[in-house]
C-alpha positions in Angstrom: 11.3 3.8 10.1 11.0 7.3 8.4 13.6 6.8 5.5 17.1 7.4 5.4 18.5 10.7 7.1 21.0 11.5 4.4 22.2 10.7 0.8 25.2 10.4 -0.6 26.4 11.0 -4.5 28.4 12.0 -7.3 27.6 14.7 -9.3 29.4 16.3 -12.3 30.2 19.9 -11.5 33.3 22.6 -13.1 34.5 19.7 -15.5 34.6 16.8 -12.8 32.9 14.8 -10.2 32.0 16.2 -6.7 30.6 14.1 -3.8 27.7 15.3 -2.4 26.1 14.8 1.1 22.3 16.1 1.5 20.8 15.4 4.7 17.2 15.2 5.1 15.3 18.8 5.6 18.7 20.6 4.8 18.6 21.8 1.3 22.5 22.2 -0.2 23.3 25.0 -3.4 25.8 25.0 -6.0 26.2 28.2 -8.2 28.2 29.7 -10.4 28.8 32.7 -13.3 30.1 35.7 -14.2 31.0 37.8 -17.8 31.0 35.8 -20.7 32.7 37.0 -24.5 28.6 37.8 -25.5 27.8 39.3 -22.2 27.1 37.3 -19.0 25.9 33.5 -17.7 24.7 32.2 -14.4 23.9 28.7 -13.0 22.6 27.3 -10.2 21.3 24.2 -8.6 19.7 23.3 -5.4 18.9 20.1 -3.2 16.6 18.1 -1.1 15.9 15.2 0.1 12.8 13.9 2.0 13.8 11.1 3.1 12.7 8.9 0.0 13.3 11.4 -2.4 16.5 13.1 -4.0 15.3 15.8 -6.0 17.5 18.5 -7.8 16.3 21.9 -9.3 18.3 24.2 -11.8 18.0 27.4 -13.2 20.4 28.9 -15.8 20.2 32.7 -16.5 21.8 35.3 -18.9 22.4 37.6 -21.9 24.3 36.9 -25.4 24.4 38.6 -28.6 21.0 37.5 -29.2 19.1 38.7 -26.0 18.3 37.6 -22.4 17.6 33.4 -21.9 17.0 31.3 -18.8 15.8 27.8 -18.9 15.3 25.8 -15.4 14.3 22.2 -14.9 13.9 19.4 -11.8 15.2 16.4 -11.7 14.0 13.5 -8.7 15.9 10.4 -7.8 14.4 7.5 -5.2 17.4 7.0 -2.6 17.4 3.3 -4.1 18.8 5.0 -7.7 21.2 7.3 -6.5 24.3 5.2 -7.4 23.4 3.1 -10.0 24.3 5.0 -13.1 28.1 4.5 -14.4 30.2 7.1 -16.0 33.6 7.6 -17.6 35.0 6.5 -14.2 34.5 3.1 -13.1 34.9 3.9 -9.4 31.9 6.7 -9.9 28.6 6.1 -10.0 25.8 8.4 -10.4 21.8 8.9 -9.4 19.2 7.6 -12.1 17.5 10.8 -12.3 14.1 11.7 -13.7 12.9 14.4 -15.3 10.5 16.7 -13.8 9.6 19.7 -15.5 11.3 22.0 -17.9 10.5 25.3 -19.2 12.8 28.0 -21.3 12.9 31.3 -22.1 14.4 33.2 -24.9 13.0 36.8 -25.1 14.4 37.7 -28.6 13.0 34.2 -29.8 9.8 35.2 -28.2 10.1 38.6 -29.9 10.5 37.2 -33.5 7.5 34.5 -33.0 9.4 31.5 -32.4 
């Protein structure tokens, strides 16, 4: 057997839970953004799954009062962990994720030394 062809989950997107289905090979994105009160924000998330693997990447981009940011990340999940963690909602469970990588960027911050 090669794995499982698809996964199924919750995931927490505009202020509630959406069920996801990610089939194996066939990437899925979610975005979202637009003008903000301090200029303007963007987010958005993409994933796969191998088979074995749930993994999730995320980039968030903009520009406040205090310069242009972005920070990004990825998140995995074994297919055996994608229901097992339990939220607000006892009928909704959601994947045991893993942290990845990380990175940020803040030009002003970078500007002043930080």
């Amino acid at each position: 057997m090669n794995g499982v062809e698809k996964v199924r989950f919750w995931y927490s997107w505009n202020q509630g839970y959406v069920r996801l289905t990610v089939h194996k090979g066939r990437p899925i994105t979610l975005s979202q953004g637009g003008p903000t009160d301090e200029g303007h924000h963007w987010f958005g998330v993409r994933f796969s799954f191998d088979g074995t693997l749930l993994l999730e990447e995320g980039c968030s981009v903009g520009q406040d009062c205090d310069g242009p940011y972005r920070h990004g990340y990825s998140r995995q999940c074994p297919v055996d962990r994608v229901s097992v963690m339990p939220t607000d909602d006892a009928a909704i469970s959601r994947p045991d994720w893993e942290i990845v990588d990380t990175h940020h960027r803040d030009a002003y911050a970078e500007a002043m030394g930080y």
